[in-house]
N, C-alpha and C positions, 0 to 999 in steps of 0.2 A: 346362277344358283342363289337360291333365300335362303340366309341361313337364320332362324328363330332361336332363341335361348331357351332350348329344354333342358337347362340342366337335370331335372328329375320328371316325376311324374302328377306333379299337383298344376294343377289350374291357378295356384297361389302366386305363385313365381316363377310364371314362363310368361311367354311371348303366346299372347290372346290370337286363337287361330281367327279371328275376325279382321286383325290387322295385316296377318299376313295376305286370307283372301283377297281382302282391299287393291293389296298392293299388287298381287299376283293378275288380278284381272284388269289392273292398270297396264302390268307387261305383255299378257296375252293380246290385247286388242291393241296395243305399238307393235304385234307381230312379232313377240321373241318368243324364242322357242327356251323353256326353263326348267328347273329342278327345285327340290327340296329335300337338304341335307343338314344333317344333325349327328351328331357324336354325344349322346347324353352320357351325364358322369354317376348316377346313383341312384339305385332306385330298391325300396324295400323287398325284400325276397330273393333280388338277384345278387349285388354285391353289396346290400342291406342286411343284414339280418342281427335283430336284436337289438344293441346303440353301438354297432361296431358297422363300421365302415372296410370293405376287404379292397386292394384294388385286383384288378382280376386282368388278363390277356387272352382269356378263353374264350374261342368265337360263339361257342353255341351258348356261354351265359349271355356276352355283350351282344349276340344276334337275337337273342329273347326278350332281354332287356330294353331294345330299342323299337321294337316291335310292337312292345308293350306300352312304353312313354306316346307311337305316334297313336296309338290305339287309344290308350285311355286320355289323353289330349284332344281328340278331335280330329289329327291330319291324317291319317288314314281315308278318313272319310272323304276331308277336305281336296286329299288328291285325288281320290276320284271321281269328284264333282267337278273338279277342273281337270281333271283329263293327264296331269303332269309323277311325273318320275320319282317318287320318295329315295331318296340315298340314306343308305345307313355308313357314315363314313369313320365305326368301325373298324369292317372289315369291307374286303373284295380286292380288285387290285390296286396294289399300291406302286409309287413314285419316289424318287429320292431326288427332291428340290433342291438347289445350293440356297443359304440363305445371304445375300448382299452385305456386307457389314453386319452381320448377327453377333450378337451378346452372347449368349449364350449355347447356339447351335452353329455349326458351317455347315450343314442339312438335315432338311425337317424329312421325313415321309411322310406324304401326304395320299390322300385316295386318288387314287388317277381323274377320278372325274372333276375333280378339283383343277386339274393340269389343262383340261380339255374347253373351258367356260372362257367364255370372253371377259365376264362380269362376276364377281361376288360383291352381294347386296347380305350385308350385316342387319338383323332385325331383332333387338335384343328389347326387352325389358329394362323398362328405367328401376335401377335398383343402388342403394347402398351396398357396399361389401369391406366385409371386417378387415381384408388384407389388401385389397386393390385400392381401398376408399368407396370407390364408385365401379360398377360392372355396365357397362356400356357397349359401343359397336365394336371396340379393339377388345374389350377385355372376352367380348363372346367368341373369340378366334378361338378363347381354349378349346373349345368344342370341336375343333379338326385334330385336336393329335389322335388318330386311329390308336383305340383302346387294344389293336390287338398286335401291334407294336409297342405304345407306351406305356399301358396298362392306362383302363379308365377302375376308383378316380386315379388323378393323376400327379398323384404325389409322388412320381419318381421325376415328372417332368419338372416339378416343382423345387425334388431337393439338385436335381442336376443345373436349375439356373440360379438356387441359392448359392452353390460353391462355387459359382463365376460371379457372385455379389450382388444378385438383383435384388434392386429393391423395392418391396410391395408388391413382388412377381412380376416387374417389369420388363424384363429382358423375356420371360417367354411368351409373354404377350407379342410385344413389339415383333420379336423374331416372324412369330407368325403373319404378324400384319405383312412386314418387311415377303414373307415365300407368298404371297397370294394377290388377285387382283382384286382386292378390296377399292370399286369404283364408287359404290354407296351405301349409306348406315341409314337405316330409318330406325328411329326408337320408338317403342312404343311406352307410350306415358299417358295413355289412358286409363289403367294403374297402375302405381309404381311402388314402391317401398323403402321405407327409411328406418334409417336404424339399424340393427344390425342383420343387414344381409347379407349374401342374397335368396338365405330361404326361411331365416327365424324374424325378420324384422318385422314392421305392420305396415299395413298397407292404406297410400294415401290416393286418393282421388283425384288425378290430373287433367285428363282428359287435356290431350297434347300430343303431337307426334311432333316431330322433328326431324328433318331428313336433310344430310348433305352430300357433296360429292368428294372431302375430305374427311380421311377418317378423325386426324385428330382433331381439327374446328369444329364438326360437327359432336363429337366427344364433349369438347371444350364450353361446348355451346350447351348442352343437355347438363353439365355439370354444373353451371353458373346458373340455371333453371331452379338444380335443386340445392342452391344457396352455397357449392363451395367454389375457391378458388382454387385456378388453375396450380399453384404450388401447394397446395395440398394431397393431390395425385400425382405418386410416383411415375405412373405410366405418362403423363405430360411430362413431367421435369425432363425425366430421361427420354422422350422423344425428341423436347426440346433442343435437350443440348446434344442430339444427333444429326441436329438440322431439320428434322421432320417438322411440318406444319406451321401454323400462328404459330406466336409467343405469346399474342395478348389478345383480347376478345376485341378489342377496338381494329385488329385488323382482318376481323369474320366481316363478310357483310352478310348482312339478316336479314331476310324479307319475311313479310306476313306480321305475326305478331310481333312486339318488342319483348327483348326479354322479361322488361320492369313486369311487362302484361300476365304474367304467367308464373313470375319465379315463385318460390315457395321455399321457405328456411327446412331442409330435413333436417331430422334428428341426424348427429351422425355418430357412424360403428364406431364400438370398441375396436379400435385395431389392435393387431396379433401378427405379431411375426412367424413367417412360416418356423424359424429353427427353434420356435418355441411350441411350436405344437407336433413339427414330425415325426419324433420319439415315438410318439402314440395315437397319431390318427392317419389311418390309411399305410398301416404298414404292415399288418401280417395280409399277407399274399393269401386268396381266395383256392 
């Protein structure tokens, strides 16, 4: 399964249906048989309306709403020019995963078809983000908690892993990465965004993709592209000291370009702690 970063429905800040193509017709002719799935978190009209954010767990908003993002995005199209399966992972049936060692969950539910893949390939937008630091190939896992379980957005998934301590929404990242077969990340950084993302920032011109077979090196690696280091993201620290992945980029090995060849200083986000904005965004119920 590809999964693309639609958080919403602008062209600004998602994942450019021409990378996914790319990649899709890279796996079609290796002979895999594959999907495309998304959980988007917000979209005007649906759990939009006005500058009030609602989270919602109603199938026929979150089935409208996601409908709408493949549609006005391009992948509607996209899939049926390649012939492959859109998932709205939402709603339909769902699973209850253990999560190994999890922070903040000991089971995700997840969309069954999630259960069923040999491979999740992460394909997120290279983006700055006010609370992660960086939104990368772990931070777009958010995008599987089914909205009609957790409500999409997802600020109850948010304050449930702030009252187990995560920090930078660490733990419910990670947890995710931790229930899924996350085997490859390809970012797309042909344009990315710095500043304060991952939908108000500005958008800078990379033209760079990135792709590896670890999620956090390859994280690790797109991060140090756009000028931070790895203790600056909470989502490293705390993989880190779980044992997951590198600890340092000197033990990535790189091929293709060098990093020097590419990096680029972002601006970087104001960060904001989740339990200073939960009070009042994403809390009255849709």
């Amino acid at each position: 399964m590809l999964k693309p970063n639609l958080v919403g429905a602008s062209s600004t800040f998602t994942t450019k249906p021409e990378v996914v193509k790319a990649l899709a017709q890279l796996m079609l002719r290796s002979g895999k048989d594959m999907l495309i799935g998304e959980g988007s978190a917000a979209v005007n009209r649906f759990n939009i309306r006005g500058r009030e954010v609602y989270p919602t767990n109603k199938r026929d908003i979150l089935d409208g709403m996601q409908n709408f993002v493949f549609d006005t995005l391009g992948y509607s199209e996209l899939a049926g020019v390649l012939g492959v399966p859109l998932v709205n992972l939402h709603s339909g049936e769902m699973v209850d995963v253990p999560v190994p060692g999890g922070f903040a969950y000991d089971q995700i539910t997840l969309h069954q078809s999630l259960t069923e893949i040999d491979l999740l390939c992460s394909v997120p937008m290279m983006k700055t983000h006010t609370m992660a630091t960086v939104t990368l190939g772990m931070k777009n896992l958010i995008g599987l908690y089914p909205g009609t379980v957790y409500y999409s957005v997802r600020s109850r998934v948010h304050d449930h892993a702030a009252n187990a301590g995560s920090p930078g929404v660490a733990y419910e990242i990670l947890d995710m990465v931790r229930v899924n077969k996350l085997g490859l990340t390809v970012v797309d950084g042909s344009m990315a965004m710095e500043g304060n993302g991952p939908s108000d920032g500005e958008l800078v011109r990379m033209d760079v993709i990135i792709a590896g077979t670890d999620p956090v090196a390859t994280d690790m690696v797109a991060a140090r592209v756009m000028g931070f280091q790895p203790e600056e993201v909470p989502t490293f620290a705390q993989a880190h000291a779980s044992g997951m992945g590198p600890k340092s980029i000197d033990d990535i090995e790189i091929r293709g370009a060098a990093v020097s060849e590419v990096q680029r200083q972002f601006k970087k986000p104001e960060i904001v702690r989740w339990q200073s904005i939960n009070e009042f965004w994403g809390v009255k119920e849709l």
